[in-house]
C-alpha positions in Angstrom: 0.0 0.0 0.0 2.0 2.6 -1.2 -0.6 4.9 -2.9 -4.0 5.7 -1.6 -6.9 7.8 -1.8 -7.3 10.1 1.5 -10.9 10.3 1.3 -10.6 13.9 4.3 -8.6 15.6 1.0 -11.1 14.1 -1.8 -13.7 15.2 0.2 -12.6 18.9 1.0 -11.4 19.8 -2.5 -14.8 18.0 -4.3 -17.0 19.8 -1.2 -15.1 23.0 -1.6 -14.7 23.1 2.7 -12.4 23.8 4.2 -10.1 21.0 6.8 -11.8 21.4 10.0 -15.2 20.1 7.8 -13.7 17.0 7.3 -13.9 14.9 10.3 -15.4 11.9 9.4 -18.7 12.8 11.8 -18.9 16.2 10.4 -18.7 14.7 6.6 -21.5 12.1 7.3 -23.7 14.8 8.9 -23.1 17.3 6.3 -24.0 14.7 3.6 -27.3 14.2 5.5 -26.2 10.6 7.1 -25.9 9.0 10.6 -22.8 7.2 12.1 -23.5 3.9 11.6 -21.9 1.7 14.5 -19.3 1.9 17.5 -17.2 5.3 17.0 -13.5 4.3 16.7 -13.9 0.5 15.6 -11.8 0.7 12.2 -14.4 -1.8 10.5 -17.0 0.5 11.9 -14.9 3.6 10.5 -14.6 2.2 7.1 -17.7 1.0 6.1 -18.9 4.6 7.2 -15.6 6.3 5.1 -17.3 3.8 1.9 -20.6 5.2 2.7 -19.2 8.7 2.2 -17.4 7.5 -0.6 -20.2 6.3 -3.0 -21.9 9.4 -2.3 -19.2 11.3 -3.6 -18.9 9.4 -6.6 -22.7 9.8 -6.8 -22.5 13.5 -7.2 -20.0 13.3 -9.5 -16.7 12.9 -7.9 -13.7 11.4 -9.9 -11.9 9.9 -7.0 -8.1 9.5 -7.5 -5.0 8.9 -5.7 -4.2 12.1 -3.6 -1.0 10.4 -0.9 2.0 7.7 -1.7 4.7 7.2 0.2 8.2 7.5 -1.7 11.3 7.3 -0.3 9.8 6.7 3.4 8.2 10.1 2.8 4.4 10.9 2.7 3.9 12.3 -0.4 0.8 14.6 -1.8 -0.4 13.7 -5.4 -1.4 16.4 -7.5 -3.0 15.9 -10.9 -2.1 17.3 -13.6 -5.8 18.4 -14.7 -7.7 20.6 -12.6 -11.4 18.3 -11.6 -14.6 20.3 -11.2 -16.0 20.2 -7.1 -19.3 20.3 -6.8 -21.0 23.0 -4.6 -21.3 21.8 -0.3 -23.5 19.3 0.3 -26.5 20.3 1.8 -28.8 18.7 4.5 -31.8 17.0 2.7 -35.0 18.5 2.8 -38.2 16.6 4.3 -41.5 17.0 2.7 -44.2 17.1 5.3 
């Protein structure tokens, strides 16, 4: 596992928020979901980080590689063509 997808860094770019909005509760709440299971149990942790995943690639986000390590160095990935975020998620609205 030397390259990865950091789903906090998707997230905030595609979102257009800034770092401090991307706390895995904060993400799920702003995208109108519930933690699902024990806070802090990895399993628990990723299937919520997939949850917020297919939503992203629902709206439209082209999720790519963003971290490596090279060299025993965390690198950041940039890519070479510029992707289109889409606006903040917003809560969902409730018809009465």
């Amino acid at each position: 596992a030397k390259k990865w997808i950091n789903i906090r860094k998707s997230y905030g770019n595609f979102y257009k928020v800034p770092r401090n909005q991307t706390k895995l509760t904060i993400m799920l709440e702003n995208l109108g979901m519930s933690y699902d299971g024990r806070p802090h149990s990895g399993l628990d942790d990723s299937k919520n980080i997939a949850r917020i995943a297919i939503r992203m690639l629902q709206d439209g986000c082209d999720l790519r590689v963003n971290e490596r390590i090279h060299g025993g160095q965390l690198m950041t990935v940039s890519s070479s063509v510029p992707l289109e975020g889409a606006p903040a998620p917003q809560m969902p609205r409730y018809r009465n």
